[in-house]
Each structure stands twice: as C-alpha cells, then as structure tokens.
N, C-alpha and C positions, 0 to 999 in steps of 0.2 A: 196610656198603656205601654208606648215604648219606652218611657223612664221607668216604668214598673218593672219591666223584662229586665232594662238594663241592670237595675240595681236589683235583680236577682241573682245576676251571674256571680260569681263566686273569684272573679277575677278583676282586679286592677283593669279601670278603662280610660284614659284620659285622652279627649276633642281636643286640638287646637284649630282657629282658622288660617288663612291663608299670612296673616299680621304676625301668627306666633301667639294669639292671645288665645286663652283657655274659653274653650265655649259648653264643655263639658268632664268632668271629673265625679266619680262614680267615689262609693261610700270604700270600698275597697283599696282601690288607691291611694287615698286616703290615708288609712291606717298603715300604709306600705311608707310612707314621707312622713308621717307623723303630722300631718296637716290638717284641717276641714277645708271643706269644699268652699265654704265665703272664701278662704283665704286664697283659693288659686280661680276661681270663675272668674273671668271678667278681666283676667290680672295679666300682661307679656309674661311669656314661660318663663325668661332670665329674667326678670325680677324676682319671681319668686322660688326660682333655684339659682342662686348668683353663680353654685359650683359648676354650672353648664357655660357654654359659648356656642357659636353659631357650628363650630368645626365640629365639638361631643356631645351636643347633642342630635339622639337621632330622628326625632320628629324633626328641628329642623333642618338635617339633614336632607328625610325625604320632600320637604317642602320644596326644596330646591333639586335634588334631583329625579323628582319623579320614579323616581323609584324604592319597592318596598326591604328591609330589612327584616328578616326571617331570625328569631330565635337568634336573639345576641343576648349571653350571659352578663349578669350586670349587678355588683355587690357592691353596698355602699351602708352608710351608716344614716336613721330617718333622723329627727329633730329631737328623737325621743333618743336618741344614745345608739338604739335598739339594730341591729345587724341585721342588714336584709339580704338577700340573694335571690334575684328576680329573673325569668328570663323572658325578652321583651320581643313582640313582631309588630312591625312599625309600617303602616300601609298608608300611601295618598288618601284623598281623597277628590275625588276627580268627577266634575261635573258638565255636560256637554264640553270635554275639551281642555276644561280649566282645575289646574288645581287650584280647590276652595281652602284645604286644609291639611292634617292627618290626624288617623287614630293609632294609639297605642294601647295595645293589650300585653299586660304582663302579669305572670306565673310566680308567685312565689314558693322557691323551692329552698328555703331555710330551712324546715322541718323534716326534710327528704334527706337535705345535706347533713343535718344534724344527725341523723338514724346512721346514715353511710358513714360519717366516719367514726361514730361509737362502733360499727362492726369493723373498720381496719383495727380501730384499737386495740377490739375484744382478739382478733386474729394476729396482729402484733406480738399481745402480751401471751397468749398462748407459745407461739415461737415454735412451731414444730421440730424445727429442724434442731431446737437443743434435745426434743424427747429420744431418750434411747427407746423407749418402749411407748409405742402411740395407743392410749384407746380409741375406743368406738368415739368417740365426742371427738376428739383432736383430730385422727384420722378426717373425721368423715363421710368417707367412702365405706361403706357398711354391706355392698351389695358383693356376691362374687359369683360368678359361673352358675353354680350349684343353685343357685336362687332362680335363673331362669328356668322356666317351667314350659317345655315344649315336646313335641312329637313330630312336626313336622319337618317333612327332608329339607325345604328350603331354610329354615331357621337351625337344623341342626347344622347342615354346611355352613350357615355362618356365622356360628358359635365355635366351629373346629378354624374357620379364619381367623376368627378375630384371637383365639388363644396363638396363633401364630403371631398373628399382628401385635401382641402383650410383650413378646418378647425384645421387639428392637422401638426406637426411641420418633420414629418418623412420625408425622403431623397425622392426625386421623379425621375425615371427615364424614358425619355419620348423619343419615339424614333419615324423615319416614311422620306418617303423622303426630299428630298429639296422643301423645294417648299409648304409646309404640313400646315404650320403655328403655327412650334412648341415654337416659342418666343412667338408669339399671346396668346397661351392656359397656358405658363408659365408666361407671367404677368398678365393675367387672375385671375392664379392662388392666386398669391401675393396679388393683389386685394381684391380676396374674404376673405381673412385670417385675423387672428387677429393681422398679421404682417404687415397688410398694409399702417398705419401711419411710419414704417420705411422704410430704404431704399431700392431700387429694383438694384441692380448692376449685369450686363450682360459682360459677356466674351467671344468671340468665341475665344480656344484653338487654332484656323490653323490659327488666323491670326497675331499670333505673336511668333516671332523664339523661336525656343525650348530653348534656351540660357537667352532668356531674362522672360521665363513663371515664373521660380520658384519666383523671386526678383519681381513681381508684383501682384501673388497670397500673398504670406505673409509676400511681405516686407522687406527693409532693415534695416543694421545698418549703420550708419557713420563710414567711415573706416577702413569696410570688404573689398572692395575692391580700386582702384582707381580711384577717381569719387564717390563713393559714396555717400550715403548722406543717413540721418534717413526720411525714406518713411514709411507709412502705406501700409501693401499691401490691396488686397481686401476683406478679411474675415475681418480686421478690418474695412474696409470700410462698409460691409455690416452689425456691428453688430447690431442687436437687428430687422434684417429685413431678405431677400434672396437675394441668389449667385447662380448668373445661370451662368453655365458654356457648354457652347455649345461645342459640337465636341471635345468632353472629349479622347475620342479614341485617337486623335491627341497627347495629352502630351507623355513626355516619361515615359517609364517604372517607374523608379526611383520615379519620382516625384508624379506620380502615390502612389507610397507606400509611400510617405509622405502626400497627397492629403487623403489617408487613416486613417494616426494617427488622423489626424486632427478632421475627419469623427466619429472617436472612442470615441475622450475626447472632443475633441472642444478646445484644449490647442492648441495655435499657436506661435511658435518662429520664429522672423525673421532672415533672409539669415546673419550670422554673428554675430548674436546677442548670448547671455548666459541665456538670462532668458525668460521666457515666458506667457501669459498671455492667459486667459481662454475667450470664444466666442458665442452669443451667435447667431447661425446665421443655416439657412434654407438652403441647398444645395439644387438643379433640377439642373440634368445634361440632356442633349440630345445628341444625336446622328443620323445620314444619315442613318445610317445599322444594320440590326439585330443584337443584343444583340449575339445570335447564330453565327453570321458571323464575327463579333467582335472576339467572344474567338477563333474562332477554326483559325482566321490569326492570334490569339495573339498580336492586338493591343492593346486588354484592357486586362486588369490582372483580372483574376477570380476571389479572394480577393477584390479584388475593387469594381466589378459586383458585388458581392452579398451582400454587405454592403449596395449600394446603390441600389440595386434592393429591398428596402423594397416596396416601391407602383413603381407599371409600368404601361407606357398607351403607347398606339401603335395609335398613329395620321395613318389611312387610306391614300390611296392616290387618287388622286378626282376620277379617271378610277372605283373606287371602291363603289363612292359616290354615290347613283340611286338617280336622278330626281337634283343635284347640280346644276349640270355644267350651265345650263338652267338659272336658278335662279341668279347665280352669273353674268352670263353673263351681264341681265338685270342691275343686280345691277351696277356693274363696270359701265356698261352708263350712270345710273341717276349722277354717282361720277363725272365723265367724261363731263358728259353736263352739271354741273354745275360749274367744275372746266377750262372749256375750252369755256364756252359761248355759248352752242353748244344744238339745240334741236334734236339729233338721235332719231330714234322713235324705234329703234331695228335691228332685223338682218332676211336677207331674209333668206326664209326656206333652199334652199341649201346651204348657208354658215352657218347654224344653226344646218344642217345635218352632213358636215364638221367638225362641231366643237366638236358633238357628237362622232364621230368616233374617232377621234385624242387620241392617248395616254395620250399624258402629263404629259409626263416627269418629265417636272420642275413643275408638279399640279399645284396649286392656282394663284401660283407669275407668272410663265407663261403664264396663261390663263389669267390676269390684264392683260399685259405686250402686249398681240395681242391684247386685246379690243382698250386696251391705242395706241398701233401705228397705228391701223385702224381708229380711230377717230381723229388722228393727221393730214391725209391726206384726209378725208373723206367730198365732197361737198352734197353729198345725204341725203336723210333721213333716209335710211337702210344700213346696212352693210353688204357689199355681196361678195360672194369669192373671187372678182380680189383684194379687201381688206386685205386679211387673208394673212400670210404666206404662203410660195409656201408647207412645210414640213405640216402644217394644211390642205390643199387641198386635198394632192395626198392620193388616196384609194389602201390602200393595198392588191390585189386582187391574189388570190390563183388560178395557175392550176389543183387544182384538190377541186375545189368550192364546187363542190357536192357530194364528200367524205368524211368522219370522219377520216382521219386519226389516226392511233394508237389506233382502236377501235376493240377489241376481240370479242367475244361472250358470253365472261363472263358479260363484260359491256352494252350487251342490256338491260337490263331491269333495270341500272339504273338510275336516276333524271341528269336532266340537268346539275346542278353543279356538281357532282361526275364525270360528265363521261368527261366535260372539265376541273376539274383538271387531270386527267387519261392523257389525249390526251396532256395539258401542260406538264405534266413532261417526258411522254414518249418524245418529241420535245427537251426538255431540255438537257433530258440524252442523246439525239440523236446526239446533236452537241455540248456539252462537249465530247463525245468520240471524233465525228471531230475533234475538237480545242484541242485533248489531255490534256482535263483540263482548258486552256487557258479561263478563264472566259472573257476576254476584248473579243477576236475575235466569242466566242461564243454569245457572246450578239451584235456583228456585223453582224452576221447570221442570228440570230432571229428579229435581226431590233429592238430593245430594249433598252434599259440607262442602262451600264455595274451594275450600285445601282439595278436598278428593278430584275436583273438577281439574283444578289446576295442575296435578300431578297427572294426568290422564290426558291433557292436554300435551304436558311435558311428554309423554311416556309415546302417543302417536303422534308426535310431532307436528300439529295441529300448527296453523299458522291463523289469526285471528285478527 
C-alpha cells in the first residue's frame, strides 16, 4: 500500500541509504533523468549520475550534514536531451539517533517556466513604452474611479485619498480581504496619475513559484543559466509607468531585500547580469492581511513594510460597507440582464434579507458570483431564496439570543459599537484560548474566514 501511495504522487521521489545507494526511486523521477528505476535501485548515486560528487550533490550533502535543504532550484539536461527544471527539498532520514539515509522530492517546474517566459515575451514584444496611443489590451489597466461603485462615507473618503494619492509618484500599499477590489482601486489609481499614458503591469506574487519570481521581476541575462536567454523582467517592463505587485507577503525573504534596493535607487540588475540600469517606475503592492498580521508571522520583512508603507489604504470589507450590499446587488442585475438577455426585476425581500445578513467572506467577487449563478438558472422575475446558496440562507441563530454576552457593568453605559467591539474580542480570546492559539480551528468555531479572524486579531491587538 505505501508503494502504491508513493507511486501516486505526482512528484519525483528518490530513497538513498546511509552508503549513497538507491533504495528507492519512484516512476516520476524517473521520467525527470530519463532513466527507469532497474537502472538506479540498488546502484551508488555517483555511478549512476557521474555529473554529481560528494560536494553537489544534495542528498549527499544532507547525509553528511544532517541537515535538510529546502527548495533548491535545479536545471539540467535528463539522458533524453530533454530540459528539466526541478525544484528539490532534500530531508535526512533519521532513525533512533542515526542517519540511515535521505529522501529527495522534486517539483518540476519546466511547464510553469515555459508559460512565464512566453508572457515576458508576449510583454516584450508589445513594448509599451514605443505606443503613442495604448488600447485597452496593451494598457491593461482598464478600471478607473467611476467604475467603483459605492455610497458609503468610509469608502467615499477613500476614493477622495487615493485621487490625491494618483497624483504624486510614492510607493502605495493597499491592503483588505479577497474579494475587496484591490486591483480595481490600483488601476484606478494608474489612471488617474500622470503615469497614465505608460504602462500598468500586474503581478500576483502566489501565482508563480518562488524559483521562478526573481528571473521575472528583473530579468535575465543570456547564459546565466541553462536555457536562458536575455529577458526584460517587469520593472523594465513597467518603466516610465506602475508595477503592481499583488500578494507581495508571498515572495521569499531574500528577494524581498532585493525587491528593496530596488525600491531605494530604482537601479535594476538582471538575474546574471554585471551592469545595471536606472528605472523609472511606480510600485503598489497589496496584500489579503494586515500589515500587523504580516510582520508579527514574519512573512513580510519590516525593512520592506516600511519603505513601502509610505501612503497606505485599508479597502473595508463589504460586511463593513452600510447601505452597499443593496445597491451592488441591483447593480450586478442590470450587468447580468443585459449580458444574459434576461429582464430580473430584483430580489424578493426574504432573499434580500438573506443576503443582508450573510458575511461575505469573499466580499464584492462573492457577492457578483451568487447574483451571476442565481440568474443563470433563474425563470422568474425576482430572485428568491431557493435561488441563493444554501451557506447565504442559513441564519446564524444564538441560544442565548437574548443576552449580551461578555458584557460587565463597566460596559453599560457604553455606545453600541464599543460595547460589540468588547463582546468580539472577549469571543475571540475566548476560543483562541480553546484552540490554544490555533487561529484556523479558532475561526472554525466562530464560523468565520481563517483572513477575517486574523485581521481582527490585528485590529484588537490580540496577543496569541
């Protein structure tokens, strides 16, 4: 059964023992060296890779230092000609005391790599910065001001900042949940600026391996590595316009502190290169989680935060929104009926009351996303609860309805919102002490998005 499991996984796995001999080698690996498994079982690893030695390779490595190698980038060519680009976490293996061996697991990211740099290409050969006149495609940035759709004082005051903030060239960092419509307000942004004839280039940080970030942010040289080639990354891509980099937390450490120099002088060298050349270009970074919640897991480097924390804007979540939700509703159906052929005339009050209630999680994109599948199957002319998701429906009802929970006597006499922040955080610290800290099963307790917990943590400064 465990050689079954193993030769499930979907990734290169190769055993060696304490000797350096192969004790095990998975069907995947395999294909990755262009080898079968008779040919490396049983066999010393430098035999049958002679291009290794005791020093580069890293299973023997950790043999001898007991210690594990995490995600080392690793491109080489297999028996078959064929180009690989793997990236490898090379772990002891340690038994009462003894190392007996190590395992290696490796990733291959050739197909990832191949994708990434057909888009520097496609963004290359575009060239914004020859177009005197940018469309909608080459731009980009297709959203502006006028597209946001709100009522509320707190979202209108930060729609009249940020059109301040369009104007001068400072770092923006703009943070708030999923769902929030923080690319919306940052090409907004680009828009309103006097950057706007340049180009808008957007990058979300998680959706591309950590392996391959650095070589697309600022570019290659030809014949740094194998495969290479002379690429622009994105700051050249972006000059003389903005680089929005989403979900910035996500990079690693390191690159982070070069992501920094960068930030400092605007001098950019690429991955292999010797010389470097100066930039002139607009960072907005975002992120899912508080700035707060960020440093204290140490995904984002304080150094880094404070550089680009010159202007910060905190996107609300729609739960937060008074009188939105209503509004957008409407809206998404004029979208929807004209995009589906379709005359809805609205939504009956109890799934209007429904919808009111409902957290929303994923805010804005969510709340499109039920209008858009209730109108997909919808022969009526109202949209009414057997419409809605079953998780929009159900009402979250309290046995003890008619109590204030975690309310003193110190707290009688104050205002509504004081005394439910009071009563949330006492809840909060209630059941992180249950879940001993455990924020995920803590925000499964409170019935919440593990992000909202976490910024609410941030927000009363919760120690955990």
């Amino acid at each position: 059964m465990l050689k079954a499991i193993l030769r499930s996984i979907d990734e290169g796995i190769h055993v060696i023992d304490h000797k350096g001999r192969t004790i095990y080698y998975n069907q995947i690996a395999a294909d990755h060296d262009g080898l079968t498994s008779e040919e490396v079982i049983g066999k010393p690893l430098l035999d049958v890779f002679p291009s290794l030695s005791p020093q580069t390779s890293t299973m023997l490595k950790v043999i001898e230092s007991g210690k594990p190698i995490y995600n080392q980038q690793q491109t080489y060519r297999n028996l078959r000609g064929k180009m690989i680009d793997t990236v490898n976490t090379t772990i002891p293996i340690i038994v009462k005391g003894n190392i007996v061996g190590a395992v290696e697991i490796a990733k291959d990211y050739s197909r990832i790599k191949d994708l990434s740099n057909k888009l520097l290409d496609l963004q290359t050969r575009i060239d914004r910065r020859k177009n005197k006149a940018l469309t909608v495609e080459d731009n980009q940035a297709i959203y502006q001001f006028n597209d946001i759709y709100t009522k509320d004082s707190k979202m209108l005051k930060l729609m009249e900042k940020a059109k301040k903030i369009a104007q001068t060239s400072s770092p923006v960092f703009v943070y708030g949940e999923t769902g929030t419509g923080k690319e919306l307000l940052v090409q907004s942004i680009h828009h309103a600026s006097p950057r706007s004839h340049g180009p808008f280039i957007s990058q979300n940080c998680a959706a591309i391996p950590p392996s391959l970030l650095e070589s697309m942010i600022f570019g290659t040289k030809k014949g740094t590595f194998t495969g290479s080639d002379n690429r622009e990354g994105l700051f050249e891509l972006a000059h003389g316009g903005t680089l929005f980099l989403d979900e910035i937390h996500t990079l690693p450490y390191d690159l982070q502190a070069k992501l920094l120099r960068v930030l400092e002088d605007g001098v950019v060298r690429r991955v292999g290169a010797t010389t470097s050349f100066k930039t002139n270009v607009r960072v907005i970074v975002a992120t899912n989680e508080t700035p707060e919640v960020l440093l204290q897991k140490e995904t984002l480097r304080k150094d880094l935060y404070y550089r680009l924390n010159v202007v910060s804007i905190h996107l609300p979540p729609l739960r937060e929104r008074d009188g939105d939700i209503e509004d957008l509703v409407h809206l998404f159906i004029r979208n929807y009926n004209h995009q589906f052929h379709k005359s809805i005339k609205g939504v009956a009050h109890k799934a209007m009351a429904a919808i009111k209630n409902y957290e929303w999680p994923g805010n804005i994109r969510e709340l499109e996303h039920c209008i858009e599948s209730a109108m997909n199957f919808l022969d009526g002319e109202y949209i009414t609860l057997e419409d809605l998701p079953e998780e929009v429906c159900k009402r979250k009802a309290s046995p003890t309805e008619n109590k204030i929970p975690g309310l003193n006597s110190n707290m009688e006499q104050c205002g509504l919102k004081e005394t439910l922040s009071h009563i949330e955080k006492q809840l909060i610290l209630k059941e992180l002490d249950h879940s001993k800290g455990n924020i995920k099963q803590a925000a499964k307790r409170l019935q919440i998005p593990r992000q909202t917990l976490q910024y609410k943590i941030g927000k009363y400064k919760i120690k955990h």
